[in-house]
HTML snippet that shows the backbone in 3Dmol.js (N, CA, C, O; Angstrom):
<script src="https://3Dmol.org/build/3Dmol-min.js"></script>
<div id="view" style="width:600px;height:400px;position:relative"></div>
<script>
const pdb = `
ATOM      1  N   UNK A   1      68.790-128.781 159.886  1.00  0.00           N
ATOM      2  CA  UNK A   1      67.432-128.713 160.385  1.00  0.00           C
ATOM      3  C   UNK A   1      67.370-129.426 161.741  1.00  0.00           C
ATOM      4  O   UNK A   1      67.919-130.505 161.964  1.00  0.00           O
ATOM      5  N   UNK A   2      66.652-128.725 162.623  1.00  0.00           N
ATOM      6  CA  UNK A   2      66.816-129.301 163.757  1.00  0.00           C
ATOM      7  C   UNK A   2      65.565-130.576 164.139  1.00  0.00           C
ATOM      8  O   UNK A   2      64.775-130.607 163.196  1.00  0.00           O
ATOM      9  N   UNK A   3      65.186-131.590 165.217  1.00  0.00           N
ATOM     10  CA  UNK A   3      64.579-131.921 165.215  1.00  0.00           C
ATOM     11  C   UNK A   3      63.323-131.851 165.219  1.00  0.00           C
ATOM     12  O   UNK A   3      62.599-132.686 164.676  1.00  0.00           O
ATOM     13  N   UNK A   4      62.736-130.364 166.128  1.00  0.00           N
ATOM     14  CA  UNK A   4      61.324-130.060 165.410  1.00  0.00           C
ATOM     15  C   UNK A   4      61.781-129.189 164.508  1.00  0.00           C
ATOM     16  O   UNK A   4      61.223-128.263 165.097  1.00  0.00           O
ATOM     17  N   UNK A   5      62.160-128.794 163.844  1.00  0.00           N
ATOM     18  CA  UNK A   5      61.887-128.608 162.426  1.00  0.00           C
ATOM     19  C   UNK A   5      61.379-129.359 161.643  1.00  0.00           C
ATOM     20  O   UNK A   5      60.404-129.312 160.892  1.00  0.00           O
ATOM     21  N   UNK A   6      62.564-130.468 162.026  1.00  0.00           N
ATOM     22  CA  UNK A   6      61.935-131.448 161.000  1.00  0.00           C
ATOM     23  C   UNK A   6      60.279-132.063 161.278  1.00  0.00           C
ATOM     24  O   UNK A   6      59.469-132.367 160.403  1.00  0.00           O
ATOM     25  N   UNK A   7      60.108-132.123 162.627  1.00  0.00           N
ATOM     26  CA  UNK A   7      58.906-132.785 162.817  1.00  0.00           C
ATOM     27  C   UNK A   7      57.922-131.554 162.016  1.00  0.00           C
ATOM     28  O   UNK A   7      57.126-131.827 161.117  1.00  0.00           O
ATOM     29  N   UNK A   8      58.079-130.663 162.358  1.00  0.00           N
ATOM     30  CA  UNK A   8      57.253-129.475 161.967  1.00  0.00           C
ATOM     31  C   UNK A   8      56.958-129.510 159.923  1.00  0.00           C
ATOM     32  O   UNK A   8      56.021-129.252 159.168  1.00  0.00           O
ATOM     33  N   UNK A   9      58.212-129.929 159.802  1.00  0.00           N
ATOM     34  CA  UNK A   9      58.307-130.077 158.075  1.00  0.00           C
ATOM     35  C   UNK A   9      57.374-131.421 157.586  1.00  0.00           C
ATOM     36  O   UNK A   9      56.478-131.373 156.744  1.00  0.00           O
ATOM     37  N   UNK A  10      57.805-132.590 158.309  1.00  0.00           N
ATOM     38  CA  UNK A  10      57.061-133.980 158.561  1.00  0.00           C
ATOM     39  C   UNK A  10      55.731-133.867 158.385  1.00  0.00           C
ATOM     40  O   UNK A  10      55.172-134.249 157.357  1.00  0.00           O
ATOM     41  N   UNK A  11      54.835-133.073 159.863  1.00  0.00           N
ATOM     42  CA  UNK A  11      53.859-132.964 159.581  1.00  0.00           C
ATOM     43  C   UNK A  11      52.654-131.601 158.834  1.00  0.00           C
ATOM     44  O   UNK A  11      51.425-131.665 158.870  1.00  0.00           O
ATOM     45  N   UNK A  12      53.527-130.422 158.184  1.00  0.00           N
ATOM     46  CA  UNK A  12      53.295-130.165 157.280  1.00  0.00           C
ATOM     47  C   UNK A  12      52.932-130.688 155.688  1.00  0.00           C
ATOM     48  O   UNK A  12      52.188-130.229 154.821  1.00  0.00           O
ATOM     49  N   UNK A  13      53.743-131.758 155.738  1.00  0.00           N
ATOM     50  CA  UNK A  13      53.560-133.077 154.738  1.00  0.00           C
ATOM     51  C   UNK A  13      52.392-133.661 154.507  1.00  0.00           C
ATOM     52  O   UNK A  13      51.780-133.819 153.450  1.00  0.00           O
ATOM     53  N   UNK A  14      52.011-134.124 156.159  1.00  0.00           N
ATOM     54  CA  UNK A  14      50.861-134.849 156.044  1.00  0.00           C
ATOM     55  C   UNK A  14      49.788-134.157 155.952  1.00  0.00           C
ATOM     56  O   UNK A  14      48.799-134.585 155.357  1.00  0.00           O
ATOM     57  N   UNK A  15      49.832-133.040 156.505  1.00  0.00           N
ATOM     58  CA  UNK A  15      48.893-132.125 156.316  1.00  0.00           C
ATOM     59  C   UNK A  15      48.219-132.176 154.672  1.00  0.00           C
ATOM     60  O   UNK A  15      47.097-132.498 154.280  1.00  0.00           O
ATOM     61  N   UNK A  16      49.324-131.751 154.011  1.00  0.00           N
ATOM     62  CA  UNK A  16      49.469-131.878 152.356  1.00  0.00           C
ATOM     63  C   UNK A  16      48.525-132.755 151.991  1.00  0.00           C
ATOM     64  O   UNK A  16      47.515-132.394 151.387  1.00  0.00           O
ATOM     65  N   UNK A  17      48.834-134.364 152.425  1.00  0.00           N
ATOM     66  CA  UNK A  17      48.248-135.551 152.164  1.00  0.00           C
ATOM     67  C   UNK A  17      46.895-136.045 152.382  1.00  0.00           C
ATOM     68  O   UNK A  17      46.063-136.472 151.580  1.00  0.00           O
ATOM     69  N   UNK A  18      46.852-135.857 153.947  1.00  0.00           N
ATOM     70  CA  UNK A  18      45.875-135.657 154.077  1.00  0.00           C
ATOM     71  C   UNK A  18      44.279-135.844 153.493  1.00  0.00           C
ATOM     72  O   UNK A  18      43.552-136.831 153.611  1.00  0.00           O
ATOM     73  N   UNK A  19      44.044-134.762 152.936  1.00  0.00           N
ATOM     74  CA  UNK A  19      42.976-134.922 152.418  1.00  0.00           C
ATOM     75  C   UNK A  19      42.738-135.674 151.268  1.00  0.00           C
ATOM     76  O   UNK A  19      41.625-135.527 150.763  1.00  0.00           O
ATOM     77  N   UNK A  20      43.560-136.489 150.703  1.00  0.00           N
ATOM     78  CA  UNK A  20      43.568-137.516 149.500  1.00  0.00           C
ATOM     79  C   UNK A  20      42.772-138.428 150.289  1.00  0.00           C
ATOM     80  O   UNK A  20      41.651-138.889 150.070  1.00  0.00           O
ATOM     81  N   UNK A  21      43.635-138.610 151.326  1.00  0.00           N
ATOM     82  CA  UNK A  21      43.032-139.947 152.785  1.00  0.00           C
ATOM     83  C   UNK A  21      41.396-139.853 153.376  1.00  0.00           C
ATOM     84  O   UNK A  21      40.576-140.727 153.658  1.00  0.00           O
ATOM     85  N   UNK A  22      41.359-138.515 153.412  1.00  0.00           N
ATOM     86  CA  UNK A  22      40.247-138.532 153.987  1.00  0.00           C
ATOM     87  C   UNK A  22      39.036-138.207 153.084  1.00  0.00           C
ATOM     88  O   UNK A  22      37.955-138.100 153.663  1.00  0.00           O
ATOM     89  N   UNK A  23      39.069-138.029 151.683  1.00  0.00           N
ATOM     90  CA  UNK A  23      38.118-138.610 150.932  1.00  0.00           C
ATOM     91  C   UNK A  23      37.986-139.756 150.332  1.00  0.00           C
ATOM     92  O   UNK A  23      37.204-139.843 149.386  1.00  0.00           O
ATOM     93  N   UNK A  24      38.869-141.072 150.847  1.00  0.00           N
ATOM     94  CA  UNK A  24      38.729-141.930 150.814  1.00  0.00           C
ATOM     95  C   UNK A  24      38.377-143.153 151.765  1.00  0.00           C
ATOM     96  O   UNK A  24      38.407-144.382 151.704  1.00  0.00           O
ATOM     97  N   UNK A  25      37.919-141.847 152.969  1.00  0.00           N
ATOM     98  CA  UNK A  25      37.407-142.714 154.563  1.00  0.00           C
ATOM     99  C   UNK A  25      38.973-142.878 155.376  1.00  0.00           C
ATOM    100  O   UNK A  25      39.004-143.540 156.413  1.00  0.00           O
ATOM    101  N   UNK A  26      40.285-142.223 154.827  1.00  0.00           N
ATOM    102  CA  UNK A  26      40.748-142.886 155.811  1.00  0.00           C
ATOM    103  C   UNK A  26      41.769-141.835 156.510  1.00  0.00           C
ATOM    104  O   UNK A  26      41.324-140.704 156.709  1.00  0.00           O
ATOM    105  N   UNK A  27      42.988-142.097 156.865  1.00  0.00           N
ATOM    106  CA  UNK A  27      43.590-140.629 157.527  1.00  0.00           C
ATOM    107  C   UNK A  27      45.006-141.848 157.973  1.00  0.00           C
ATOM    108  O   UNK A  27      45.078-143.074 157.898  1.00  0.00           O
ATOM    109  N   UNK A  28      46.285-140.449 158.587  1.00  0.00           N
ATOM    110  CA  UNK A  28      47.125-141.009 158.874  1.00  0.00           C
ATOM    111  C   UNK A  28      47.692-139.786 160.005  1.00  0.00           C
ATOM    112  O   UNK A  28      47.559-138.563 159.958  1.00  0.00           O
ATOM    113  N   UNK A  29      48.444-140.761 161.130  1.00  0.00           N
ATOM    114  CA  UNK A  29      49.113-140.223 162.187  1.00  0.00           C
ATOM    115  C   UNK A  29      50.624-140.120 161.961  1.00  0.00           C
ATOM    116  O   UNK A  29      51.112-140.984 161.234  1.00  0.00           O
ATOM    117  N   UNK A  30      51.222-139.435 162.341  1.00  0.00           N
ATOM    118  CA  UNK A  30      52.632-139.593 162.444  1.00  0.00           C
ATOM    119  C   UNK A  30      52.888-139.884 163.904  1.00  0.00           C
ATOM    120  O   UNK A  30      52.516-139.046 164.725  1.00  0.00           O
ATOM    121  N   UNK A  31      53.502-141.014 164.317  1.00  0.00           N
ATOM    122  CA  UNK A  31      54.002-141.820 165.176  1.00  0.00           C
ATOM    123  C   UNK A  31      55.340-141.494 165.623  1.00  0.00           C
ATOM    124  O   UNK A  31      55.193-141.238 166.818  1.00  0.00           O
ATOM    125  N   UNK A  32      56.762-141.340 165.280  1.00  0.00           N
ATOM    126  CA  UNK A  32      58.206-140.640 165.253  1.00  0.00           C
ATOM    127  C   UNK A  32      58.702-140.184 164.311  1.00  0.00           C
ATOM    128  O   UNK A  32      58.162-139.791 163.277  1.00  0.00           O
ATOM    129  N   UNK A  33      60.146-140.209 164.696  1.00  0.00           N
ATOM    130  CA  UNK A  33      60.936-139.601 163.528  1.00  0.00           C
ATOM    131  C   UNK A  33      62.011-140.054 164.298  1.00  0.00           C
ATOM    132  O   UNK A  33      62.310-139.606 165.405  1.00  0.00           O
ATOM    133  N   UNK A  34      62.762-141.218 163.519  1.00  0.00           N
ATOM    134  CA  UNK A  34      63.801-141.871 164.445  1.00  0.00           C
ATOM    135  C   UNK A  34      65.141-141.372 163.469  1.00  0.00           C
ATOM    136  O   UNK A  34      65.177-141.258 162.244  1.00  0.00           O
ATOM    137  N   UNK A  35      66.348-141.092 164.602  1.00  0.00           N
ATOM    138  CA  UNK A  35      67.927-140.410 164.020  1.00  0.00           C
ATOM    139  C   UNK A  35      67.191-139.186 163.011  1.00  0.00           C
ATOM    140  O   UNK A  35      68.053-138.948 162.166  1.00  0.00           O
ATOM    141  N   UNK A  36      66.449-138.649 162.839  1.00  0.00           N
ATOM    142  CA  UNK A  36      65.868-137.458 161.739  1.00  0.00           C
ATOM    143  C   UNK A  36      66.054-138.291 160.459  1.00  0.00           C
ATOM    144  O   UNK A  36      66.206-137.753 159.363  1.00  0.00           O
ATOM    145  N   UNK A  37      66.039-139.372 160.604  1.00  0.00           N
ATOM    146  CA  UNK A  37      65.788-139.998 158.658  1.00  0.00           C
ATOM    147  C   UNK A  37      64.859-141.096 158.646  1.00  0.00           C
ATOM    148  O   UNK A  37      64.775-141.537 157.499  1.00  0.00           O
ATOM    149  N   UNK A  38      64.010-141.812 159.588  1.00  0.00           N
ATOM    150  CA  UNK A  38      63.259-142.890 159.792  1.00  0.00           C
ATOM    151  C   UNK A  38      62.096-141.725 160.063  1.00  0.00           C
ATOM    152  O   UNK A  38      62.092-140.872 160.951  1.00  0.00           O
ATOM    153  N   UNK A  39      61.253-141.929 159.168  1.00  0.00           N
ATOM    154  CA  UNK A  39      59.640-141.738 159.631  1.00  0.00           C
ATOM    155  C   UNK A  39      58.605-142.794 160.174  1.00  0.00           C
ATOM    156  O   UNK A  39      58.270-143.505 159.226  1.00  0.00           O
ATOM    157  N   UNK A  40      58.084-143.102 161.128  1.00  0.00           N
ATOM    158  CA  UNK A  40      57.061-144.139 161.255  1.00  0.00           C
ATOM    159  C   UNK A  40      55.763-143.288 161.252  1.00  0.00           C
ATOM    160  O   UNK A  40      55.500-142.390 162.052  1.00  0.00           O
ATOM    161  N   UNK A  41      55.033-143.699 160.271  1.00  0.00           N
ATOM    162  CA  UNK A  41      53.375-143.224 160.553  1.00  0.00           C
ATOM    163  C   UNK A  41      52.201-144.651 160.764  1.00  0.00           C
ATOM    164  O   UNK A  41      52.420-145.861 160.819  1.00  0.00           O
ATOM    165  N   UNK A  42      50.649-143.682 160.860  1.00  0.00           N
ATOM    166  CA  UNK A  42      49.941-145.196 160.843  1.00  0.00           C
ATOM    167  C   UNK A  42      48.813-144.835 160.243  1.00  0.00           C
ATOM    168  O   UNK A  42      47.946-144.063 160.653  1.00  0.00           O
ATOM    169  N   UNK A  43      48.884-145.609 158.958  1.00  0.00           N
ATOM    170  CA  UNK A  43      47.508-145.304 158.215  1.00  0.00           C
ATOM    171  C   UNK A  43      46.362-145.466 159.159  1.00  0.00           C
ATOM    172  O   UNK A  43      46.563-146.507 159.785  1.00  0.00           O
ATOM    173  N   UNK A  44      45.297-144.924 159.524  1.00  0.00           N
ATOM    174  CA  UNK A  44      44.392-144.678 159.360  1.00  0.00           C
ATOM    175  C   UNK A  44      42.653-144.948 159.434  1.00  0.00           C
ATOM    176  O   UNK A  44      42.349-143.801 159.107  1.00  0.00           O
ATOM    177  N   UNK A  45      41.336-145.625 159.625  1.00  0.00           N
ATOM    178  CA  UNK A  45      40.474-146.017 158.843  1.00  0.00           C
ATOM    179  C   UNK A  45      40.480-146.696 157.365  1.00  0.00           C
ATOM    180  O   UNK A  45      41.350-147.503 157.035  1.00  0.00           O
ATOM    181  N   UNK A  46      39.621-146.365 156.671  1.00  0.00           N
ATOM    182  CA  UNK A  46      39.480-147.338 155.464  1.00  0.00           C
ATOM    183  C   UNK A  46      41.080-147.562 154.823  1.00  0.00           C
ATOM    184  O   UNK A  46      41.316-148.499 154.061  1.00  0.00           O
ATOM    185  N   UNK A  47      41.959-146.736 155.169  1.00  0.00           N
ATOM    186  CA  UNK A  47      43.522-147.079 154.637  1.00  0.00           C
ATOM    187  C   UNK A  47      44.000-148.450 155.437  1.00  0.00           C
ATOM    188  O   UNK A  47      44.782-149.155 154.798  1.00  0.00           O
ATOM    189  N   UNK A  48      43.747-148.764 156.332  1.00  0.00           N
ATOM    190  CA  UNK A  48      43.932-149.874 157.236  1.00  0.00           C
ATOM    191  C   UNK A  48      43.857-151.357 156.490  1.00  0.00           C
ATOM    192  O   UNK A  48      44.688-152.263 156.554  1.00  0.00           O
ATOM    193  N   UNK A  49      42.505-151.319 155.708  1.00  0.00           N
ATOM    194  CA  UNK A  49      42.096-152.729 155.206  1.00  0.00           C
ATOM    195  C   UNK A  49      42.613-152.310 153.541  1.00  0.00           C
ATOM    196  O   UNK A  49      43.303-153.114 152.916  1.00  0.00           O
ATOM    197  N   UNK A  50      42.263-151.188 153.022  1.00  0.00           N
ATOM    198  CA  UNK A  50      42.642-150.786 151.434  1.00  0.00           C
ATOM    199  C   UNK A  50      43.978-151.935 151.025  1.00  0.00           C
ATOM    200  O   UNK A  50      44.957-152.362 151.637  1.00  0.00           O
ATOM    201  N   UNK A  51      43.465-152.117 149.815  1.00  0.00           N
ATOM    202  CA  UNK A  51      44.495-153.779 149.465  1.00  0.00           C
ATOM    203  C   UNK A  51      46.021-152.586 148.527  1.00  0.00           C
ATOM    204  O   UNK A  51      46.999-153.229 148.147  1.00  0.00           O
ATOM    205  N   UNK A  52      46.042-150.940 148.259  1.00  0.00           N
ATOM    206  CA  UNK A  52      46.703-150.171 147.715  1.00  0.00           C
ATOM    207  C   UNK A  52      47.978-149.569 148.751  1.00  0.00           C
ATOM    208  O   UNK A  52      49.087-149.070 148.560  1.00  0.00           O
ATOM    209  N   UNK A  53      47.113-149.931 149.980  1.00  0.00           N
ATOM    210  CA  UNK A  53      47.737-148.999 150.991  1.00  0.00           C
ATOM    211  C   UNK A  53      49.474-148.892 151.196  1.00  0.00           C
ATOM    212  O   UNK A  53      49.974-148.090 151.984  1.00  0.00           O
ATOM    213  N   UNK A  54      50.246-149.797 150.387  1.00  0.00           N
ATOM    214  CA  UNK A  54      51.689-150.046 150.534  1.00  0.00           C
ATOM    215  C   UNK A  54      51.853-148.713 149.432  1.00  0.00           C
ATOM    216  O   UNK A  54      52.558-147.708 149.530  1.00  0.00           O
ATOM    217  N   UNK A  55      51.070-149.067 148.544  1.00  0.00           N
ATOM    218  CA  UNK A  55      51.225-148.196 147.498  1.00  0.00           C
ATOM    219  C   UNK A  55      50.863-146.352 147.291  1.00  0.00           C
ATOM    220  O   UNK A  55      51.043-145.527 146.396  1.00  0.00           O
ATOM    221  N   UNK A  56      50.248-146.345 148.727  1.00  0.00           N
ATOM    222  CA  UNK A  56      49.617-145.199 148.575  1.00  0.00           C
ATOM    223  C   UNK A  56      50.761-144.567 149.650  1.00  0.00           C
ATOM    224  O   UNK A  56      50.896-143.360 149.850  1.00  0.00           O
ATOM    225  N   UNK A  57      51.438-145.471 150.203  1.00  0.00           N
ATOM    226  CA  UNK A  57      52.492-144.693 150.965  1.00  0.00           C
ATOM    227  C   UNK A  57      53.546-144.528 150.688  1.00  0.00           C
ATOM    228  O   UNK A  57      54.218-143.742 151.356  1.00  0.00           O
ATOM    229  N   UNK A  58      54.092-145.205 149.597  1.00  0.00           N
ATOM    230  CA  UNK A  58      55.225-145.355 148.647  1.00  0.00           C
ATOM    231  C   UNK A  58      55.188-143.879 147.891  1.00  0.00           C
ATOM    232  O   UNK A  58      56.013-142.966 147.910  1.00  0.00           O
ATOM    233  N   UNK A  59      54.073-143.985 147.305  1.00  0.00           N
ATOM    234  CA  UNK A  59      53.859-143.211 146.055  1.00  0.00           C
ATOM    235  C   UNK A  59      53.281-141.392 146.205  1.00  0.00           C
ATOM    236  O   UNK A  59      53.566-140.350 145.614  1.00  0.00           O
ATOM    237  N   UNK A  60      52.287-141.801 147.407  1.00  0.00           N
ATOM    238  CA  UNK A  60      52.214-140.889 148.126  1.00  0.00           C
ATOM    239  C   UNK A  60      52.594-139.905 149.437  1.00  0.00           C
ATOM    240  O   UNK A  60      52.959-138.730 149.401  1.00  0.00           O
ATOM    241  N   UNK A  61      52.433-140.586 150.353  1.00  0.00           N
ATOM    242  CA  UNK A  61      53.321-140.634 151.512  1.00  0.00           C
ATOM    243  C   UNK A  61      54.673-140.045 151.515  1.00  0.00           C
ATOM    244  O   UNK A  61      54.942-138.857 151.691  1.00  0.00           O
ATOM    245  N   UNK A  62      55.477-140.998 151.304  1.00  0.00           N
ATOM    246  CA  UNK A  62      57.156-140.649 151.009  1.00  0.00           C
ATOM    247  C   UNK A  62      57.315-139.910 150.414  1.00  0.00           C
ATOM    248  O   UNK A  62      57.851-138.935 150.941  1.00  0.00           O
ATOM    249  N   UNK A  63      57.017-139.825 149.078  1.00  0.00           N
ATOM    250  CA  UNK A  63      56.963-138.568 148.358  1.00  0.00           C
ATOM    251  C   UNK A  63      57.089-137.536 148.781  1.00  0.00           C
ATOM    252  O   UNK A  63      58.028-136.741 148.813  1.00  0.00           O
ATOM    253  N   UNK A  64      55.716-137.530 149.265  1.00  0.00           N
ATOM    254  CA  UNK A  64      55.394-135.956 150.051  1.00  0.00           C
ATOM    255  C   UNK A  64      55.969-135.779 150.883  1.00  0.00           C
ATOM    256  O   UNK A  64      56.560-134.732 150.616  1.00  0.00           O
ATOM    257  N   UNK A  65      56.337-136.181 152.083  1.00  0.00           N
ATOM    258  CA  UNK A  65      57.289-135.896 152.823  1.00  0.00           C
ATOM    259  C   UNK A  65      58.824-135.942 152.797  1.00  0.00           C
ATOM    260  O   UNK A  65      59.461-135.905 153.849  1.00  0.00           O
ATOM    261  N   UNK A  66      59.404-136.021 151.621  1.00  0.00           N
ATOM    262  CA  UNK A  66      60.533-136.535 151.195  1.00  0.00           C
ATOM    263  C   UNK A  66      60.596-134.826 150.312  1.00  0.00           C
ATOM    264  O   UNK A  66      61.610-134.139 150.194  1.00  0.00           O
ATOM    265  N   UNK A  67      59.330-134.515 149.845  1.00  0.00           N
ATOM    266  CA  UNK A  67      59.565-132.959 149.327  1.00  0.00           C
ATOM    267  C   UNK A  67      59.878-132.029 150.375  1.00  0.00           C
ATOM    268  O   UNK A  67      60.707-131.142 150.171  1.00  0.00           O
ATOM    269  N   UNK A  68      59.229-132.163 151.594  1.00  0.00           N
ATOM    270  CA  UNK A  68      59.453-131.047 152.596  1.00  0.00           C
ATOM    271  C   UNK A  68      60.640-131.743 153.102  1.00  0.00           C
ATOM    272  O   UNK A  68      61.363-130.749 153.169  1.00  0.00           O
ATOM    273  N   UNK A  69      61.317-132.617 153.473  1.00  0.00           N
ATOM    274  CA  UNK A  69      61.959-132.961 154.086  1.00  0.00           C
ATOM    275  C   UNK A  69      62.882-134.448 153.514  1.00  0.00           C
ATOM    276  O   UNK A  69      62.725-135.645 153.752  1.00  0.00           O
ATOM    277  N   UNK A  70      64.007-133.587 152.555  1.00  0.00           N
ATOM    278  CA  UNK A  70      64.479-134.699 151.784  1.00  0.00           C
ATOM    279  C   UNK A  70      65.331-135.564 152.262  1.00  0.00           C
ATOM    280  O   UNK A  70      65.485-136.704 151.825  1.00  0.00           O
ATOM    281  N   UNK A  71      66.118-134.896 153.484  1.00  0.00           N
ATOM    282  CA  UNK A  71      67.209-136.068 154.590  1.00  0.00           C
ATOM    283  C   UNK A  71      66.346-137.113 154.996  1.00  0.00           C
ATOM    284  O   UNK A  71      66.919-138.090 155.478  1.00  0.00           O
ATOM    285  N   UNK A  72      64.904-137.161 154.910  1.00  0.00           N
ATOM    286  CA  UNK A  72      64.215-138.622 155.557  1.00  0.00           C
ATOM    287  C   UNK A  72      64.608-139.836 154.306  1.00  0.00           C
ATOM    288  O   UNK A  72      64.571-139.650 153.090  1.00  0.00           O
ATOM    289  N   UNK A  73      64.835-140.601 154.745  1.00  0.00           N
ATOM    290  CA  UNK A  73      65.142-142.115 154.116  1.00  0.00           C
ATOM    291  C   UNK A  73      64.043-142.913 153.517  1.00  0.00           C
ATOM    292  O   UNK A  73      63.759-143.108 152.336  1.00  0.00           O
ATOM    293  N   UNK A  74      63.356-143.429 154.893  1.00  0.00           N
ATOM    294  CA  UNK A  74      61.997-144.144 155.020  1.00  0.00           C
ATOM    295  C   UNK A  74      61.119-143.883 155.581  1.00  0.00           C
ATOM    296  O   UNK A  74      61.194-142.916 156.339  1.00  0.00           O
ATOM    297  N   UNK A  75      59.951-144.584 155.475  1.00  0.00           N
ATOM    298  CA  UNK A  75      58.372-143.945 155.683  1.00  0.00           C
ATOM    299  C   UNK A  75      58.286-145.372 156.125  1.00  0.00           C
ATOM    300  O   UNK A  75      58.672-146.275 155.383  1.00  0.00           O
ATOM    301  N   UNK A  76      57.821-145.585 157.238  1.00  0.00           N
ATOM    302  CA  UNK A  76      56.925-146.958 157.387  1.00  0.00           C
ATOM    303  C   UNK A  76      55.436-146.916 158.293  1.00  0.00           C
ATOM    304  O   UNK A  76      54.999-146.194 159.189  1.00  0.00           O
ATOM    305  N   UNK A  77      55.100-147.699 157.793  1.00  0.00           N
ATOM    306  CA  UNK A  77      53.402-147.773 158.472  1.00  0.00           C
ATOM    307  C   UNK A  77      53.496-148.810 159.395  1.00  0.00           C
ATOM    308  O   UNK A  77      53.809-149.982 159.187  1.00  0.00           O
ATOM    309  N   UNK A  78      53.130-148.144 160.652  1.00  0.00           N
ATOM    310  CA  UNK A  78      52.994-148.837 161.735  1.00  0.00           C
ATOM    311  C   UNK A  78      51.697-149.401 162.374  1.00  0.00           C
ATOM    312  O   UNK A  78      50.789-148.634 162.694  1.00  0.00           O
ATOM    313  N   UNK A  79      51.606-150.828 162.570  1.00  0.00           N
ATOM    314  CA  UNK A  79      49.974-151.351 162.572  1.00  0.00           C
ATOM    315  C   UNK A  79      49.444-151.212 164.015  1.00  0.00           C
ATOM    316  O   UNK A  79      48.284-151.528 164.280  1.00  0.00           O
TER     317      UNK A  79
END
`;
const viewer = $3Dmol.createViewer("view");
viewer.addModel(pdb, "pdb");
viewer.setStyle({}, {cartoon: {color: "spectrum"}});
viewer.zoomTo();
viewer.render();
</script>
């Protein structure tokens, strides 16, 4: 997969996600995609202060983008 692919797969992901975020006030950017296996994103509004938010990117987040795009490693949230 090439690099936009992958970005293209990446943010197909979030797309996915998305709307979990934004009926909860909040949303997320994708920021890079470092060596094609480092994702950095950045939660968002109300995801910003949410005391879950490690958890919602663990569980959610990675996940999901780890389905479209299983060579990614890590997901990190960038403040």
């Amino acid at each position: 997969m090439t690099t936009e692919e992958l970005t293209i797969e990446v943010q197909k992901a979030l797309e996915e996600i998305r709307p979990f975020l934004n009926s909860d006030g909040g949303d997320i950017t994708l920021i890079s995609i470092e060596d094609d296996k480092h994702v950095k994103v950045r939660l968002e509004g109300a995801c910003t202060s949410c005391s879950v938010n490690q958890m919602t990117l663990k569980a959610g987040v990675e996940t999901t983008i780890k389905k479209f795009a299983p060579q990614i490693e890590t997901v990190v949230n960038i403040l």
